[in-house]
C-alpha positions as CSV (number, residue, x, y, z in Angstrom):
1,X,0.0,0.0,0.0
2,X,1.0,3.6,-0.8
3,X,2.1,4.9,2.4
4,X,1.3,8.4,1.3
5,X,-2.5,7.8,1.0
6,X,-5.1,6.6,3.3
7,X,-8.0,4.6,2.0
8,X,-11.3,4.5,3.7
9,X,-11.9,0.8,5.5
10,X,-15.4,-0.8,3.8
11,X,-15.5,-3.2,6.6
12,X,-15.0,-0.7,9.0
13,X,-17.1,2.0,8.0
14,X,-19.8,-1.0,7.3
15,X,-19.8,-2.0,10.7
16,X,-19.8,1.5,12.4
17,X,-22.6,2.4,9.9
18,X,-24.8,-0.9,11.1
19,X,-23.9,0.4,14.9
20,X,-25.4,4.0,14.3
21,X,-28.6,2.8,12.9
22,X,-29.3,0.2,15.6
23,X,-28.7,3.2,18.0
24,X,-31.0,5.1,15.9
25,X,-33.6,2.7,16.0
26,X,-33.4,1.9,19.4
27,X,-33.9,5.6,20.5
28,X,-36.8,6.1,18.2
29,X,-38.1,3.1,19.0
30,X,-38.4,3.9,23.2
31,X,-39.1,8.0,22.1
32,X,-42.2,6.2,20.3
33,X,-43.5,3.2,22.8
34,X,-42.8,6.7,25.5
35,X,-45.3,9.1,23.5
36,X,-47.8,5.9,22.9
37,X,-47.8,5.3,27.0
38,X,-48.5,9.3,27.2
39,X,-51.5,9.7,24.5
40,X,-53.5,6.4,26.3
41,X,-56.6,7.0,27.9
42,X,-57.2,6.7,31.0
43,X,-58.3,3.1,32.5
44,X,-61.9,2.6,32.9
45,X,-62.7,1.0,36.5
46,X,-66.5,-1.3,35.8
47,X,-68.2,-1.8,39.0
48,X,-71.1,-3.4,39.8
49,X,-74.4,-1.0,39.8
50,X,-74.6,0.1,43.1
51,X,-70.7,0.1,43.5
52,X,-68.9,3.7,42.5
53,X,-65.5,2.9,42.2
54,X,-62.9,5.5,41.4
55,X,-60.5,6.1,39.0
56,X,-57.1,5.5,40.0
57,X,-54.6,8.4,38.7
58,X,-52.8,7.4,36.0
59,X,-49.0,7.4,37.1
60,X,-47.7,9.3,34.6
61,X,-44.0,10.2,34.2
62,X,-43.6,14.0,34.5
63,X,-40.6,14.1,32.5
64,X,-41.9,11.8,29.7
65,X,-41.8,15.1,26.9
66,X,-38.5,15.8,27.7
67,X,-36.9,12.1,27.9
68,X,-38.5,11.7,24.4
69,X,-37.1,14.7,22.9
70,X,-33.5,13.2,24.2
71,X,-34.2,10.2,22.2
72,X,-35.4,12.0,19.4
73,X,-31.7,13.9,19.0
74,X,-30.0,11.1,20.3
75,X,-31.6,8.9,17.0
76,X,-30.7,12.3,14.4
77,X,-27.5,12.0,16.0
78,X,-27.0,8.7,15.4
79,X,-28.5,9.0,12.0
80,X,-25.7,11.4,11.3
81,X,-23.2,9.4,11.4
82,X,-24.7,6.6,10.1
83,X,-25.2,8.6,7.0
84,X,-21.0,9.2,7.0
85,X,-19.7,6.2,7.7
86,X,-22.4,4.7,5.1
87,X,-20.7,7.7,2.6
88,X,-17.6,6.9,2.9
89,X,-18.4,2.9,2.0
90,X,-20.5,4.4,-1.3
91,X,-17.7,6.9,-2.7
92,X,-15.0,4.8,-1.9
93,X,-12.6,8.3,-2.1
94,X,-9.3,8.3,-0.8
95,X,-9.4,9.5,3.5
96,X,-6.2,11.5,3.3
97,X,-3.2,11.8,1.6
98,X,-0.2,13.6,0.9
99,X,0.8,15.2,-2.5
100,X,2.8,18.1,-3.5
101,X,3.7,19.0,0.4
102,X,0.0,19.5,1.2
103,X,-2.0,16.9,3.1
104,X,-5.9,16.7,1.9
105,X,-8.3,15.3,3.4
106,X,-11.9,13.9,2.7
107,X,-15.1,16.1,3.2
108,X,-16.6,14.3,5.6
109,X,-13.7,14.7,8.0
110,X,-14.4,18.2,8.4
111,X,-10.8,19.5,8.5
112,X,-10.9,23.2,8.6
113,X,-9.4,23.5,5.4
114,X,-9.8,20.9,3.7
115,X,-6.1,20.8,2.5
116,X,-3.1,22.4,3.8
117,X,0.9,22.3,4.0
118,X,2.3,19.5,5.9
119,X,4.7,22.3,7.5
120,X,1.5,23.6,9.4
121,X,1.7,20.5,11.3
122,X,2.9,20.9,14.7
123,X,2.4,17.6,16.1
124,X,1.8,14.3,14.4
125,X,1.3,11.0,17.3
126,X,0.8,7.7,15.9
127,X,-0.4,5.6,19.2
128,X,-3.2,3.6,21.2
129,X,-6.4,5.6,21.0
130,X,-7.0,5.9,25.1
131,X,-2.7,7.5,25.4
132,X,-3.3,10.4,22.3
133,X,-3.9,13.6,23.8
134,X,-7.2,15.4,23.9
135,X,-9.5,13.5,26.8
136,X,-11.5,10.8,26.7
137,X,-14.2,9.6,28.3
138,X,-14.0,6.5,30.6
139,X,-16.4,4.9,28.8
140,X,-14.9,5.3,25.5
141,X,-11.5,4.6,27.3
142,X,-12.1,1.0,27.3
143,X,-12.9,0.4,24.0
144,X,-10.0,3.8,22.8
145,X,-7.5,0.4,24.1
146,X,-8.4,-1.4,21.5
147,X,-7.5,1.1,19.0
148,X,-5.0,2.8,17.3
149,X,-4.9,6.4,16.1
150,X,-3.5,9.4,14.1
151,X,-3.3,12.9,16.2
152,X,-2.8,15.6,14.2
153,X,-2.3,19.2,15.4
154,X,-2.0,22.0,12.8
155,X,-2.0,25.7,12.5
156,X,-4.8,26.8,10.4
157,X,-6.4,30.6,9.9
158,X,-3.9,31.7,13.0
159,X,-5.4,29.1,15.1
160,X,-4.5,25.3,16.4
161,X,-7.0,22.8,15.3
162,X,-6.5,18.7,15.8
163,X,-7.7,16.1,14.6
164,X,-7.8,12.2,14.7
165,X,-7.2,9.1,12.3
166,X,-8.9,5.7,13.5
167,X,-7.4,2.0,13.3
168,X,-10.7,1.3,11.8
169,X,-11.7,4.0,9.1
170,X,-8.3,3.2,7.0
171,X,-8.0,0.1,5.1
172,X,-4.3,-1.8,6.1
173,X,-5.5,-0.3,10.1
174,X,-2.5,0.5,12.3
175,X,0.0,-0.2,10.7
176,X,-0.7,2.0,7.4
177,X,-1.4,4.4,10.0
178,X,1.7,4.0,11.1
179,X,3.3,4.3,7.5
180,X,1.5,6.9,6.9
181,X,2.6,8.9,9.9
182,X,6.4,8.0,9.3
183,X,5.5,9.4,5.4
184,X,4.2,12.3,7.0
185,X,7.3,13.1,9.3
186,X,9.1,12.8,6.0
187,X,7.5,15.7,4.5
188,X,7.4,18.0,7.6
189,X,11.4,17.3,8.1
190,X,11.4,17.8,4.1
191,X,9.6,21.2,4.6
192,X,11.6,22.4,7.8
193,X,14.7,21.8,6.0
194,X,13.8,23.6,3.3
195,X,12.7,26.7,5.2
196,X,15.9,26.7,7.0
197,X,17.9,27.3,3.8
């Protein structure tokens, strides 16, 4: 494999697109059987003639409108980027790569720009997800120690942006990852060299 470009994972993205939409369906799902509970009608209590029995209060949940409004932009959310990863699988594109000095990356990574020098990087880590700076969750922690990653942090528009590279959105995983960063390091040394002259 070219160590220069990065190729989106079809398995990868396949799977993580399958994960969003269960997550989509399960949210819409219990946002649905929550509004159905809400709009029932009251029980009727039947008595005997003589016999007036009351209603009983139906035990409604107070914070039903809100929990189900949760759900409903939890299941968008999750729609989102189901719709990504299922893009990246369709337009079978190239995720990044490096050409002429300048690394580019795909759309839906939403690198501010899209393309830049490979000089503006400051820092470039190629490690386990759960030791890249930046932090992480502790429930994501678990799972980050199963993964590798990409950290990049460049210099864009006077500011410092970063962004990450998964094990699992790149077909070859860690290791082209890995080739990839050394290919990168290249350049960067390439460019700072250059500038020195």
């Amino acid at each position: 494999m070219n160590p220069s470009i990065l190729h989106f994972s079809r398995t990868g993205n396949v799977i993580k697109a399958l994960f969003f939409l269960g997550v989509a369906a399960i949210a819409f799902s219990v946002a649905s059987l929550m509004h159905s509970e809400s709009a029932a009608p009251a029980p009727v209590v039947v008595g005997t003639p003589d016999i007036m029995l009351p209603v009983p209060a139906p035990h409604r949940d107070v914070l039903a409108p809100f929990k189900m409004l949760l759900l409903v932009i939890a299941g968008g959310v999750s729609l989102f980027y189901a719709g990504r990863h299922g893009l990246r699988v369709l337009v079978r594109e190239t995720a990044v790569r490096i050409e002429g000095g300048r690394l580019h990356f795909h759309a839906s990574y939403g690198a501010e720009p899209n393309s830049f020098p490979a000089a503006n990087i400051a820092e470039a880590i190629c490690d386990r997800a759960d030791r890249l700076p930046g932090e992480i969750s502790n429930a994501a922690r678990l799972g980050a120690r199963m993964r590798y990653g990409l950290y990049l942090r460049y210099g864009a528009d006077g500011s410092s942006r970063e962004l990450r590279l998964m094990d699992n959105d790149v077909d070859g995983g860690a290791e082209q990852l890995r080739r990839f960063a050394a290919q990168l390091d290249a350049w960067r040394r390439s460019a700072a060299w250059k500038a020195d002259r």
